[in-house]
PyMOL commands that place a pseudoatom at each C-alpha (Angstrom):
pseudoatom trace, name=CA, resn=UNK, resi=1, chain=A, elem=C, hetatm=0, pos=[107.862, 92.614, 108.744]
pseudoatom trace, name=CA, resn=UNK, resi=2, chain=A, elem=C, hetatm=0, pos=[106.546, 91.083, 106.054]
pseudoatom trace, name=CA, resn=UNK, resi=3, chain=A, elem=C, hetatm=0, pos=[107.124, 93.064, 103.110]
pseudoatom trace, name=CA, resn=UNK, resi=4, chain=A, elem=C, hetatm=0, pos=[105.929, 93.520, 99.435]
pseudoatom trace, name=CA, resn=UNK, resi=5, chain=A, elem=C, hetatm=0, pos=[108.382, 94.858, 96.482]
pseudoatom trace, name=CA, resn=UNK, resi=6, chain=A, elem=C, hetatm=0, pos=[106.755, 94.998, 92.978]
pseudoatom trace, name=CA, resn=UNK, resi=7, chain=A, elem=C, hetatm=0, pos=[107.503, 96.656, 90.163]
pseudoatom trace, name=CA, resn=UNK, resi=8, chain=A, elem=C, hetatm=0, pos=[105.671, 96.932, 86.100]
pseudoatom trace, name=CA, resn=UNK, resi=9, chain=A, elem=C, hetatm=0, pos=[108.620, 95.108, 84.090]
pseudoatom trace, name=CA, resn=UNK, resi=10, chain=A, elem=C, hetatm=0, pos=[111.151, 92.156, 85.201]
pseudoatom trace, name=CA, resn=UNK, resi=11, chain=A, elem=C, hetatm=0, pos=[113.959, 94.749, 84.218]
pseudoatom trace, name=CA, resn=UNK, resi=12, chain=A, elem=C, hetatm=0, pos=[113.055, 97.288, 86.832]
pseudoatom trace, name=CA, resn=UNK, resi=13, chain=A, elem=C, hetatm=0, pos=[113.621, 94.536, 89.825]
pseudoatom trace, name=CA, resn=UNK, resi=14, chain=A, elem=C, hetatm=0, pos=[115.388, 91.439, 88.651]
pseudoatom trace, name=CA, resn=UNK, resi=15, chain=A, elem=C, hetatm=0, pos=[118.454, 92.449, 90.571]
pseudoatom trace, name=CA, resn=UNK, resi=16, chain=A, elem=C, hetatm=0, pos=[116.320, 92.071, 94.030]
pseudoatom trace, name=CA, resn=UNK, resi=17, chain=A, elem=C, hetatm=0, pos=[115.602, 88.912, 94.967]
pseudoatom trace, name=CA, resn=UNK, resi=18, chain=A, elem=C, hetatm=0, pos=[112.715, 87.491, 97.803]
pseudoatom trace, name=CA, resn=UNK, resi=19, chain=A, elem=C, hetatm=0, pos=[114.573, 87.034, 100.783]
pseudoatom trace, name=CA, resn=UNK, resi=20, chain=A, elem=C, hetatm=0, pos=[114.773, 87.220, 104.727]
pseudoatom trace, name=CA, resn=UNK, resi=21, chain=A, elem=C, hetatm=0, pos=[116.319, 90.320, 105.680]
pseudoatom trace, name=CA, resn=UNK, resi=22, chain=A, elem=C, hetatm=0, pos=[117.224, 90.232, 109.213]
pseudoatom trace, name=CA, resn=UNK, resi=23, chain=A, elem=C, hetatm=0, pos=[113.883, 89.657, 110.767]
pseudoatom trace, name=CA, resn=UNK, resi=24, chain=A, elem=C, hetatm=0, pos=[112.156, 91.056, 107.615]
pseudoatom trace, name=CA, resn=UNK, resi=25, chain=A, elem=C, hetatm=0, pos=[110.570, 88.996, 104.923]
pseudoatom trace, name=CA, resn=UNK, resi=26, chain=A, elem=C, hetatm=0, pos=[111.025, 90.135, 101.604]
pseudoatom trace, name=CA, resn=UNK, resi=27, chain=A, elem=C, hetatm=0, pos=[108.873, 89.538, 98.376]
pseudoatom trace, name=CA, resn=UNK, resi=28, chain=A, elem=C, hetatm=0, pos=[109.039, 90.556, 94.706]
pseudoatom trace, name=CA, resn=UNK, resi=29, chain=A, elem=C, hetatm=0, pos=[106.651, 90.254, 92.391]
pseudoatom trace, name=CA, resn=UNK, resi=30, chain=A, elem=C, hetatm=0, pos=[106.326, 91.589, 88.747]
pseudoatom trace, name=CA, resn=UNK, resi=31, chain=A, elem=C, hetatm=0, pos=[102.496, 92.882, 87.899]
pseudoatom trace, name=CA, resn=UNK, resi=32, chain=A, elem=C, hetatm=0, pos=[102.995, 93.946, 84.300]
pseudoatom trace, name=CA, resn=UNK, resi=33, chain=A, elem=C, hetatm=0, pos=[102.501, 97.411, 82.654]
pseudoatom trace, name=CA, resn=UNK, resi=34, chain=A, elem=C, hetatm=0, pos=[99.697, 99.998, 83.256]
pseudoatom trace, name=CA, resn=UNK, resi=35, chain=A, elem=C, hetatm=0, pos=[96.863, 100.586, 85.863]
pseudoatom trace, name=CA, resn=UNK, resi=36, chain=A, elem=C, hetatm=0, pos=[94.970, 98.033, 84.970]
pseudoatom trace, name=CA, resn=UNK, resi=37, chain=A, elem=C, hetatm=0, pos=[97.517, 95.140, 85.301]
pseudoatom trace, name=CA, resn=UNK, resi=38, chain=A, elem=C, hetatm=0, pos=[98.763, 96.185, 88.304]
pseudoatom trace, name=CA, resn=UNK, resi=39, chain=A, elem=C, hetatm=0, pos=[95.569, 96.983, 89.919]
pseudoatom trace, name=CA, resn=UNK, resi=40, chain=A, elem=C, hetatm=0, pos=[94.629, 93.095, 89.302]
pseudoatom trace, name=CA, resn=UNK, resi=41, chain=A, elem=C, hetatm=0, pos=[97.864, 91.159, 89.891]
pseudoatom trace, name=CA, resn=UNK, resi=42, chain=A, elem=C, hetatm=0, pos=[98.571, 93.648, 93.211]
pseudoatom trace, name=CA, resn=UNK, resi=43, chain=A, elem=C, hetatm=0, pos=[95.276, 92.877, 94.425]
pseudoatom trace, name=CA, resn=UNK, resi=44, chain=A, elem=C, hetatm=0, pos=[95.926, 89.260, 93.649]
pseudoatom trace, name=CA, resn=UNK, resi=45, chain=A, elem=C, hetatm=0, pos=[98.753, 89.024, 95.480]
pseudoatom trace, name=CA, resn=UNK, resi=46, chain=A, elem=C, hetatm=0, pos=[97.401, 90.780, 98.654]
pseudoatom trace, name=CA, resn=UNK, resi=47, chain=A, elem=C, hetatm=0, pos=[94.570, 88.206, 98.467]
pseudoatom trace, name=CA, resn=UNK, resi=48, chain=A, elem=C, hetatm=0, pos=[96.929, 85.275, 98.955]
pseudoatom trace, name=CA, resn=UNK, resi=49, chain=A, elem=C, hetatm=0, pos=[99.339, 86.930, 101.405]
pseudoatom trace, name=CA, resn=UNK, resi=50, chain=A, elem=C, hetatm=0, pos=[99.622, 89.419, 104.605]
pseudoatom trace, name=CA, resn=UNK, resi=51, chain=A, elem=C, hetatm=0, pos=[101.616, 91.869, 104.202]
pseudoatom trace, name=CA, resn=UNK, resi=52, chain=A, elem=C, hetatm=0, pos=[103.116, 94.904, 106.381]
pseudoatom trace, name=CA, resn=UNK, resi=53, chain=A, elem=C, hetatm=0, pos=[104.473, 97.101, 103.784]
pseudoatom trace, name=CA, resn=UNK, resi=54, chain=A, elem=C, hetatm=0, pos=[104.394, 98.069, 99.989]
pseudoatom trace, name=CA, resn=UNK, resi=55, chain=A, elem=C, hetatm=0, pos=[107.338, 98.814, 98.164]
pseudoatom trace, name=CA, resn=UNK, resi=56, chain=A, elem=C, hetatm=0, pos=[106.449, 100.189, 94.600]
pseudoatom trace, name=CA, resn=UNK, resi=57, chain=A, elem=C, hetatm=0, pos=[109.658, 100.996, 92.133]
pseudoatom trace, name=CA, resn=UNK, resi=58, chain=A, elem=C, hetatm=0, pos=[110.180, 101.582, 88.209]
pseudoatom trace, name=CA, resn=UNK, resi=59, chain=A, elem=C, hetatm=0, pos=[110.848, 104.328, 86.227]
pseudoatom trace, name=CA, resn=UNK, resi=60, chain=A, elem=C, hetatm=0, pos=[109.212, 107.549, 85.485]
pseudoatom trace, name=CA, resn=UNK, resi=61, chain=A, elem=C, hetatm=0, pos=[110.337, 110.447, 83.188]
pseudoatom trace, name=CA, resn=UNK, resi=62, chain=A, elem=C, hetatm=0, pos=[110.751, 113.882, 84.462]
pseudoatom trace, name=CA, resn=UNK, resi=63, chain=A, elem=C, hetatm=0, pos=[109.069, 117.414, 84.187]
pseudoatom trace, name=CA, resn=UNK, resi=64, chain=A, elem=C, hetatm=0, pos=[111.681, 119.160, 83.033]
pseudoatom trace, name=CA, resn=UNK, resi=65, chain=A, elem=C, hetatm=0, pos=[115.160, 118.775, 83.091]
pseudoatom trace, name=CA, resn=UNK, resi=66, chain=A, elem=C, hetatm=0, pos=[116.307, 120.176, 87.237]
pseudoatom trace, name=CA, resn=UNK, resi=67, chain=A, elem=C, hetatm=0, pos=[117.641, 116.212, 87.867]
pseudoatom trace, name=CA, resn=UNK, resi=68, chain=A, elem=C, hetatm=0, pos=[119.232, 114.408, 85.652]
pseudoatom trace, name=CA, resn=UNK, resi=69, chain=A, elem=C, hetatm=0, pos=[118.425, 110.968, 84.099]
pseudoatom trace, name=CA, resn=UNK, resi=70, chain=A, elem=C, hetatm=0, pos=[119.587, 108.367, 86.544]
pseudoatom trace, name=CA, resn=UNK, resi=71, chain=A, elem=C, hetatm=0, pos=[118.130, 109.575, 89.738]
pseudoatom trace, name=CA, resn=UNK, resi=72, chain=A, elem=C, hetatm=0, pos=[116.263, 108.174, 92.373]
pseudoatom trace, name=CA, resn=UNK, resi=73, chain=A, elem=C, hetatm=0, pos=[112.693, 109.987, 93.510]
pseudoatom trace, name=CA, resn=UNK, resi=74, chain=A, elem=C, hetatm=0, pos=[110.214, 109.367, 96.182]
pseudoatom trace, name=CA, resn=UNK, resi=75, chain=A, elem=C, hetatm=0, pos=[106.540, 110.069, 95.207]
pseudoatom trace, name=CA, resn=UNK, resi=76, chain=A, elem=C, hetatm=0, pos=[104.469, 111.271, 97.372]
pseudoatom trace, name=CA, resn=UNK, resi=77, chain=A, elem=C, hetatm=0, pos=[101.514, 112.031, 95.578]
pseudoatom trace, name=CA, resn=UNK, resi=78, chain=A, elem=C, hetatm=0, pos=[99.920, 110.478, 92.494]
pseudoatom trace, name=CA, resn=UNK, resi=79, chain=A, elem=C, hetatm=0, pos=[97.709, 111.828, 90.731]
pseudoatom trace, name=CA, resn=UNK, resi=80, chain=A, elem=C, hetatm=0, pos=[94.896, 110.246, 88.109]
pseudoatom trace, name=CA, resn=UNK, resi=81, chain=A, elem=C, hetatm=0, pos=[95.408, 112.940, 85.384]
pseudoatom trace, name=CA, resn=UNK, resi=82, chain=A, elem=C, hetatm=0, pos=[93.199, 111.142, 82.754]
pseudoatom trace, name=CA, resn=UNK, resi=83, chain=A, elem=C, hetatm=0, pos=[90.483, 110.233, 84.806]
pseudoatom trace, name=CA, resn=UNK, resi=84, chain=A, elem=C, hetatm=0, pos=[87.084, 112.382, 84.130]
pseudoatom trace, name=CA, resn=UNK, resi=85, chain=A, elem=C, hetatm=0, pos=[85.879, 114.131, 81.057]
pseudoatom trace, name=CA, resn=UNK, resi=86, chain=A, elem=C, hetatm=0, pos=[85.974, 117.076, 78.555]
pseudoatom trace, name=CA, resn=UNK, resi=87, chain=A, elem=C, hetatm=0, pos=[83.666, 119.868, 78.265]
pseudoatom trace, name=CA, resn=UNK, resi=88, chain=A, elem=C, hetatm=0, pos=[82.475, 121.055, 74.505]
pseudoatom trace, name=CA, resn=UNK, resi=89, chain=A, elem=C, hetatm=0, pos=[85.054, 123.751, 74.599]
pseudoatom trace, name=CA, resn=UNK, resi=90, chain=A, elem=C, hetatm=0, pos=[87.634, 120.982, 75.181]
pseudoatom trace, name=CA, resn=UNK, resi=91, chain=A, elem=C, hetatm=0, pos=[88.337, 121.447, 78.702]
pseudoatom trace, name=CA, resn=UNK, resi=92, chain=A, elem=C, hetatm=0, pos=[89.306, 119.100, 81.780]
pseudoatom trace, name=CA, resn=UNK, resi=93, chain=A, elem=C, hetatm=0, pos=[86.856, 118.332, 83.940]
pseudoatom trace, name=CA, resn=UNK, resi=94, chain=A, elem=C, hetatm=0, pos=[88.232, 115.812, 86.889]
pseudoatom trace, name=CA, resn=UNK, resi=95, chain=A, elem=C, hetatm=0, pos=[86.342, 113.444, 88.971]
pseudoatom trace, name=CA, resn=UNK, resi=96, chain=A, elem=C, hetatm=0, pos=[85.171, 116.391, 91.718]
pseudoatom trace, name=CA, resn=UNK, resi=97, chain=A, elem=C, hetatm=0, pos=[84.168, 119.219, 88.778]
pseudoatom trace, name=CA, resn=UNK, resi=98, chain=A, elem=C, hetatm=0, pos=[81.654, 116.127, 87.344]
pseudoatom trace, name=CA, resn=UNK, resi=99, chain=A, elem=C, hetatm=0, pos=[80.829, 115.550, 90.943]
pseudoatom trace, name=CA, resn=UNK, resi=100, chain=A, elem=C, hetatm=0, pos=[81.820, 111.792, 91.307]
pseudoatom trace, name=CA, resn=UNK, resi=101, chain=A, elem=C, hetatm=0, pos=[84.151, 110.120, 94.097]
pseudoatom trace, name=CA, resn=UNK, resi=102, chain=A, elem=C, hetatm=0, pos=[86.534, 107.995, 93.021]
pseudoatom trace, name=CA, resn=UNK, resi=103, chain=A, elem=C, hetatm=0, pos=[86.414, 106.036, 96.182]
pseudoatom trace, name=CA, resn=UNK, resi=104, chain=A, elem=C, hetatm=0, pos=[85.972, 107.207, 100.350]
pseudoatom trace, name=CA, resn=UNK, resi=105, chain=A, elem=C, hetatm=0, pos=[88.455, 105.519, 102.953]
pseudoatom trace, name=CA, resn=UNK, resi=106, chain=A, elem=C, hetatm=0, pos=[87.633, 106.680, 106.589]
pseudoatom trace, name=CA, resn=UNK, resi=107, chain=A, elem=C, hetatm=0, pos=[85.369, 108.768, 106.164]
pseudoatom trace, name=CA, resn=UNK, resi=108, chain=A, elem=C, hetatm=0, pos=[87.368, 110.700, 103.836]
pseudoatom trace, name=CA, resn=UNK, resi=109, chain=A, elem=C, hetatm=0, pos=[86.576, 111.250, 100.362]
pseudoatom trace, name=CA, resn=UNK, resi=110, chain=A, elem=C, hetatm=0, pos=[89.347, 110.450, 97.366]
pseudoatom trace, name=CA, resn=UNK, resi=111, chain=A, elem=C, hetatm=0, pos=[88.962, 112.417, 93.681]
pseudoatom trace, name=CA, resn=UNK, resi=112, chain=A, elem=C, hetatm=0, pos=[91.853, 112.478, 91.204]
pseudoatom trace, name=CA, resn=UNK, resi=113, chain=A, elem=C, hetatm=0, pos=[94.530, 112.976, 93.954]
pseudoatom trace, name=CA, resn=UNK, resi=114, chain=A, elem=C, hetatm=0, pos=[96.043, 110.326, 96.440]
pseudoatom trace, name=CA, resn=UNK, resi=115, chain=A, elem=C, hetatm=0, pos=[98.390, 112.116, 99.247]
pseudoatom trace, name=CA, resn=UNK, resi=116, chain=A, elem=C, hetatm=0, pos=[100.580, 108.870, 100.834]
pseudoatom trace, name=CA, resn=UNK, resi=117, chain=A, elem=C, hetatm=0, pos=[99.700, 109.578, 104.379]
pseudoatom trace, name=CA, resn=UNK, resi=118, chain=A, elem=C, hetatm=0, pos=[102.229, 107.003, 105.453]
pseudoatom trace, name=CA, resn=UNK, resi=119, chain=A, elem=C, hetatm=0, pos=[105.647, 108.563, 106.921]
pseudoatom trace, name=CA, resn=UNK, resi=120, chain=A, elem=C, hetatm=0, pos=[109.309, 106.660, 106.481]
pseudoatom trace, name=CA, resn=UNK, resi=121, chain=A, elem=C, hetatm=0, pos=[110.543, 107.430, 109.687]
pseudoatom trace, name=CA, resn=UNK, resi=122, chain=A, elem=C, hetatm=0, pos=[107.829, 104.792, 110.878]
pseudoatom trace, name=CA, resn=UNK, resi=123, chain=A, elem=C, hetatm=0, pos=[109.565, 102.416, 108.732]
pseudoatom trace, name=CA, resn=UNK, resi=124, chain=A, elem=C, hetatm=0, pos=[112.977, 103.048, 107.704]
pseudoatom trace, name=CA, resn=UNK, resi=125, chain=A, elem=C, hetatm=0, pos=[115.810, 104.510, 110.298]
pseudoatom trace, name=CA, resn=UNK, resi=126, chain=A, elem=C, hetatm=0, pos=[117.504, 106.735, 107.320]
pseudoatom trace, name=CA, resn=UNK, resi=127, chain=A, elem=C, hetatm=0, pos=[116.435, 109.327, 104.308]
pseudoatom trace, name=CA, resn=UNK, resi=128, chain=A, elem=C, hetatm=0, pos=[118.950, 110.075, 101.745]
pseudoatom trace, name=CA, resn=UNK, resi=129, chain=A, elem=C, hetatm=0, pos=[118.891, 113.847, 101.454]
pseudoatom trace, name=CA, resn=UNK, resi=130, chain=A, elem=C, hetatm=0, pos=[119.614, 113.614, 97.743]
pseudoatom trace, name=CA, resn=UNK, resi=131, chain=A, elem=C, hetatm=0, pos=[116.589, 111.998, 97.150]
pseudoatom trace, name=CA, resn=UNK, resi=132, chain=A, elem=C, hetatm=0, pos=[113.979, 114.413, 95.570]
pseudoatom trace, name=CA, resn=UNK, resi=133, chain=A, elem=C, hetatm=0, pos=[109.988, 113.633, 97.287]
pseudoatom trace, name=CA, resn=UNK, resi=134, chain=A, elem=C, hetatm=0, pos=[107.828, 114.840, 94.492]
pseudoatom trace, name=CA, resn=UNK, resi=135, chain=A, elem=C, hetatm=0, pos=[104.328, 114.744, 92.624]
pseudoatom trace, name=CA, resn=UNK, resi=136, chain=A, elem=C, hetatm=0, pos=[103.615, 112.301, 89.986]
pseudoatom trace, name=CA, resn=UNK, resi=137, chain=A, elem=C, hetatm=0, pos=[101.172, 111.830, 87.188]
pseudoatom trace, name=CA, resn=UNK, resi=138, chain=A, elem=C, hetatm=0, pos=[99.769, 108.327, 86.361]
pseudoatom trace, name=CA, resn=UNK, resi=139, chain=A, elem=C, hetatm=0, pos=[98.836, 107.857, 82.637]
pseudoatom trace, name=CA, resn=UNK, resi=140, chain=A, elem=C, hetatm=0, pos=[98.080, 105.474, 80.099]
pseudoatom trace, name=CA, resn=UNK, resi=141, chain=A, elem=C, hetatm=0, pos=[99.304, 106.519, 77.934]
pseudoatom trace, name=CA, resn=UNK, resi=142, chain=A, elem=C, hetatm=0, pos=[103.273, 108.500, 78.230]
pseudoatom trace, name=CA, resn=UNK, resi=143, chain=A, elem=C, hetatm=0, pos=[102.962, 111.912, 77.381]
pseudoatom trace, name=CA, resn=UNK, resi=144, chain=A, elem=C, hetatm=0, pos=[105.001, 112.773, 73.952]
pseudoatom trace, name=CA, resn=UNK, resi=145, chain=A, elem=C, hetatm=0, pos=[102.923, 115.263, 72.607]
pseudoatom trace, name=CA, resn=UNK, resi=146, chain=A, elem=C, hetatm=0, pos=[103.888, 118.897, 73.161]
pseudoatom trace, name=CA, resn=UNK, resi=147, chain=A, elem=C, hetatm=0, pos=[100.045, 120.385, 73.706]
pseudoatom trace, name=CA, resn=UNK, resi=148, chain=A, elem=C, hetatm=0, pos=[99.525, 117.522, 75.716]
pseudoatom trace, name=CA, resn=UNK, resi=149, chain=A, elem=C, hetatm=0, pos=[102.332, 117.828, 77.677]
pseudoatom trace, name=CA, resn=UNK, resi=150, chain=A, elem=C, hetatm=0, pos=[101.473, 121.826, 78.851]
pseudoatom trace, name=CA, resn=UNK, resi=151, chain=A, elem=C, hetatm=0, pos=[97.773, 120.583, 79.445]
pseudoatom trace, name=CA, resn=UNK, resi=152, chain=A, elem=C, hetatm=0, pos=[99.374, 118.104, 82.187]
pseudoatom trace, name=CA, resn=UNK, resi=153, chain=A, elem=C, hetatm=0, pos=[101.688, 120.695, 83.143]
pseudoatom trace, name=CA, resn=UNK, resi=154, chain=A, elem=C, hetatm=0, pos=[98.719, 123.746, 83.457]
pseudoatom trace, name=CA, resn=UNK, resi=155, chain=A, elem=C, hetatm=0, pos=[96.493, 121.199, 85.583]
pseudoatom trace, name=CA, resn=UNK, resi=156, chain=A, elem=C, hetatm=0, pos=[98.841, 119.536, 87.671]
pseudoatom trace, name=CA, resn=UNK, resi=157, chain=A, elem=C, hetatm=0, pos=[102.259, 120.842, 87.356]
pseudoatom trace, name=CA, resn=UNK, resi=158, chain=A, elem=C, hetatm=0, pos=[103.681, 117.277, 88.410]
pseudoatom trace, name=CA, resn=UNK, resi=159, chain=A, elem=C, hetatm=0, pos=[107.366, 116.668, 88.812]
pseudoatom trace, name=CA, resn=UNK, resi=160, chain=A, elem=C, hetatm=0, pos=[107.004, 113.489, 87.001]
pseudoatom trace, name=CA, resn=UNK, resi=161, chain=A, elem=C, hetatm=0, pos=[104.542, 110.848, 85.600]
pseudoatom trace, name=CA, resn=UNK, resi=162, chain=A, elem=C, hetatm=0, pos=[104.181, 106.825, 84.994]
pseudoatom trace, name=CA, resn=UNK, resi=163, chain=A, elem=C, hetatm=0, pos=[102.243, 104.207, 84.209]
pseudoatom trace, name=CA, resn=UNK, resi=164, chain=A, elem=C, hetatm=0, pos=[101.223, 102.427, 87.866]
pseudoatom trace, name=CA, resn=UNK, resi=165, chain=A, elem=C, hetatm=0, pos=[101.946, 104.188, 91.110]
pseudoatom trace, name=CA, resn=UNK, resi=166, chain=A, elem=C, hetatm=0, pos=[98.519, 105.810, 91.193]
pseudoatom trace, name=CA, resn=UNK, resi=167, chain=A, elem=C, hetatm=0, pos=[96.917, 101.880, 91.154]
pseudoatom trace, name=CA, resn=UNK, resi=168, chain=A, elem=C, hetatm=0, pos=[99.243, 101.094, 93.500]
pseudoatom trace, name=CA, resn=UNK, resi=169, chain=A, elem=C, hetatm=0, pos=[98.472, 103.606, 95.870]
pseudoatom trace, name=CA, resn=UNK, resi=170, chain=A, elem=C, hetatm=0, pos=[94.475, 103.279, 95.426]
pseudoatom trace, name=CA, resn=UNK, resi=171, chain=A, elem=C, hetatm=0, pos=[94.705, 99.393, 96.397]
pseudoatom trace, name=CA, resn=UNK, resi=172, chain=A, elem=C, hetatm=0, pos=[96.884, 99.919, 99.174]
pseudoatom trace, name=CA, resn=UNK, resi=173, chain=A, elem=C, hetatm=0, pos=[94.903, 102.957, 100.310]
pseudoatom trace, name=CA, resn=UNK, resi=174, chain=A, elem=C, hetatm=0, pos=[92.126, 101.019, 100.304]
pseudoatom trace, name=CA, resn=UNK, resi=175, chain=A, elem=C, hetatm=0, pos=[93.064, 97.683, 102.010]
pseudoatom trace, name=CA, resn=UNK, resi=176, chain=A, elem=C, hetatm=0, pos=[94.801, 99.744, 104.902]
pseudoatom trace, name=CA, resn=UNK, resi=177, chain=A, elem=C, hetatm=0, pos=[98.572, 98.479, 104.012]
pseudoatom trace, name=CA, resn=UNK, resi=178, chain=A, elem=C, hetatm=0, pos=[101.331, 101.234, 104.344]
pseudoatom trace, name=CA, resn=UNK, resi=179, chain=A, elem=C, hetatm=0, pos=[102.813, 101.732, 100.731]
pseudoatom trace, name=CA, resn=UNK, resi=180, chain=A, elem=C, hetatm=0, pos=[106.081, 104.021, 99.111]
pseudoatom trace, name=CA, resn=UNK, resi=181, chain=A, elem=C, hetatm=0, pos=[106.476, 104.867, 95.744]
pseudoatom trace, name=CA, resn=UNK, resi=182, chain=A, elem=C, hetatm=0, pos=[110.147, 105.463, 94.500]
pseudoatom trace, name=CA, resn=UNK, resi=183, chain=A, elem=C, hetatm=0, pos=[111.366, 106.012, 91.096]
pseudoatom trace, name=CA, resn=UNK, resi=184, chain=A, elem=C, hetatm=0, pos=[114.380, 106.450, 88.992]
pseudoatom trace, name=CA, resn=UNK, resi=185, chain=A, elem=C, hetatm=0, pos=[114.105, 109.018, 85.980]
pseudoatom trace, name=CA, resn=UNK, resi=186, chain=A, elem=C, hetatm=0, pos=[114.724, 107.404, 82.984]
pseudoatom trace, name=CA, resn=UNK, resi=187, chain=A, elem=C, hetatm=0, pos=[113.729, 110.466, 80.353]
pseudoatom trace, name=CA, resn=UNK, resi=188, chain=A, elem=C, hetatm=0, pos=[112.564, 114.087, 79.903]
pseudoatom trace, name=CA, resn=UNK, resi=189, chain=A, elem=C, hetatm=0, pos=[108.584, 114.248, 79.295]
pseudoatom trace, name=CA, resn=UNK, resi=190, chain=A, elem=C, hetatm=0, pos=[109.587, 116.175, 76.112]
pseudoatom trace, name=CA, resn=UNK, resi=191, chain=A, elem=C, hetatm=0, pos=[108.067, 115.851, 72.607]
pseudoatom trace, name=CA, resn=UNK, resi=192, chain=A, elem=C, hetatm=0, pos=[109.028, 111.954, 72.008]
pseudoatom trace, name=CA, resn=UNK, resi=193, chain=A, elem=C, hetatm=0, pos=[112.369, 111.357, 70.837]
pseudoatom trace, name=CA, resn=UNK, resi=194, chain=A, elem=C, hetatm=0, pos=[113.336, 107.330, 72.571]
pseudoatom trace, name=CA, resn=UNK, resi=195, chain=A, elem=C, hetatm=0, pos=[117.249, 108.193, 71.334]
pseudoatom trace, name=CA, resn=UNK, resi=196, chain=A, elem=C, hetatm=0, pos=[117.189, 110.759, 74.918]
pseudoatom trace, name=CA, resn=UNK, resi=197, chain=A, elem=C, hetatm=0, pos=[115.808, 108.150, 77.203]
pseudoatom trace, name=CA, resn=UNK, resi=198, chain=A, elem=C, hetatm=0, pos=[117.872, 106.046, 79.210]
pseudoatom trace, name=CA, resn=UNK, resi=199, chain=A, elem=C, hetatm=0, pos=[115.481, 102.641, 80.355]
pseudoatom trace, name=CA, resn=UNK, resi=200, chain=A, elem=C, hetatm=0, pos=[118.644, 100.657, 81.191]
pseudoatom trace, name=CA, resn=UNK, resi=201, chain=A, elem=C, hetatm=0, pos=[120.132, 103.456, 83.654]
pseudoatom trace, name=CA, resn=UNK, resi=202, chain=A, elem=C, hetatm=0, pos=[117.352, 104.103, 85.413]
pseudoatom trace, name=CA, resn=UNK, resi=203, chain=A, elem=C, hetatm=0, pos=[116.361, 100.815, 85.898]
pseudoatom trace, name=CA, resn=UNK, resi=204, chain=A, elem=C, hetatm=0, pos=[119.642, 99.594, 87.276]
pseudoatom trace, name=CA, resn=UNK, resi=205, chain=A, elem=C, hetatm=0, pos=[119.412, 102.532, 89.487]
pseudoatom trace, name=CA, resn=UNK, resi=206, chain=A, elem=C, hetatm=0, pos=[116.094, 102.421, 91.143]
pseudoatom trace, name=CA, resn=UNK, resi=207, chain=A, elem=C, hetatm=0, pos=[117.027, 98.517, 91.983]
pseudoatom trace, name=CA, resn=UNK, resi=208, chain=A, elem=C, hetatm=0, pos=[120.658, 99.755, 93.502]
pseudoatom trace, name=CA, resn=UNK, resi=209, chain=A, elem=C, hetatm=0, pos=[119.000, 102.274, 95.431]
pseudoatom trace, name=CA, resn=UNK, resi=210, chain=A, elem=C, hetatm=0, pos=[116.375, 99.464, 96.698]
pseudoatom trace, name=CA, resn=UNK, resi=211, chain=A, elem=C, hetatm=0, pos=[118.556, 97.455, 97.729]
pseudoatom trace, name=CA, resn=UNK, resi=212, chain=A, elem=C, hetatm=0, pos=[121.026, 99.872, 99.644]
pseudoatom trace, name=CA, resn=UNK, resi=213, chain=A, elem=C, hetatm=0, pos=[117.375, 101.234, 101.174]
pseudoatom trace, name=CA, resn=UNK, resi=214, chain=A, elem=C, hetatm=0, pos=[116.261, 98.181, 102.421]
pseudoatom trace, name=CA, resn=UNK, resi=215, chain=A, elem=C, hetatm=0, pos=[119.338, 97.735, 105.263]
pseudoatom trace, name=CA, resn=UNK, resi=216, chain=A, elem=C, hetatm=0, pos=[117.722, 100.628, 107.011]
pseudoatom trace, name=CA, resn=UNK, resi=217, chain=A, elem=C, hetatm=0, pos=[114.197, 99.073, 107.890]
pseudoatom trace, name=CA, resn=UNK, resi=218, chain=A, elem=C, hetatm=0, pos=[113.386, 99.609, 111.331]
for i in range(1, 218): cmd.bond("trace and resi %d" % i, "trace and resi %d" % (i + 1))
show_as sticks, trace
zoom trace
């Protein structure tokens, strides 16, 4: 297979380097922070290449505090929680309330929320049971606010959130290429204090965990 690791920062997958793998061909690229970046430099990339399978990996912070910093996720849902509008009383409307698609991929129509329909077992011949699949949140902006924070919490009630899985998964989605998500927690979406987080840890992490992951590709 040919296969397709990228990540927001440099830190979050310097330690993995493009390789062959057995009979797999590995790349990494870097696409820079946010939806829109990575939305541009991901679709880019699949312009100029073929490839089988998407790896996305970074960081996220956590929904309260049941794992601790340091540990390895697998998303398996984003979800566009900023995408839509506000009503005069000053609530959310999503894309499906206003009555807009966000875009329709056979036959089937996508709002605010992107299920990965793709399975590992197709993929990858082990699952670490300590790994955590859960619903994530992609923002522009990282939540620090405490009303802000419930508002997420009351709509979606993710496990965690970050900046580009949700792009990832719409431009995959779209151009029919199987695509993961996995994530290492590097702080508590809490009222903003940087002194808790831990960017470092959970960037080394994620990359370990990569890296042991990829020996089990089918």
């Amino acid at each position: 297979m040919n296969i397709l690791i990228v990540s927001a920062t440099h830190s979050e997958s310097e330690k993995i380097t493009s390789h062959r793998f057995d009979h797999h061909l590995v790349h990494v690229e870097v696409t820079g922070i946010g939806m829109t970046n990575t939305a541009y430099h991901l679709t880019k990339i699949l312009s100029k290449g073929t490839f089988d399978l998407v790896l996305n990996i970074g960081i996220c912070g956590s929904y309260g505090r049941s794992r601790p910093i340091g540990d390895v996720v697998h998303v398996i849902e984003e979800i566009f929680s900023e995408i839509g509008a506000t009503d005069a009383d000053g609530n959310f409307l999503d894309l499906k309330k206003m009555g807009f698609k966000h875009f329709t991929k056979d036959g089937k129509e996508y709002y605010n929320r992107i299920l990965n329909p793709n399975k590992l077992s197709d993929f990858f011949d082990y699952y670490p049971n300590n790994v955590k699949e859960v619903r994530s949140v992609t923002v522009n902006t990282v939540n620090g606010d405490a009303r802000r924070i419930e508002s997420i919490k009351s709509l979606y009630d993710p496990h965690v959130e970050n900046m580009e899985g949700g792009a990832v998964a719409c431009v995959c989605l779209q151009e029919g290429i199987p695509f993961f998500e996995f994530r290492s927690i590097s702080n508590y979406v809490e009222p903003r204090d940087t002194l808790q987080w831990n960017i470092p840890l959970a960037s080394v992490n994620i990359q370990h965990f990569m890296i042991e992951f990829l020996s089990h590709l089918k």
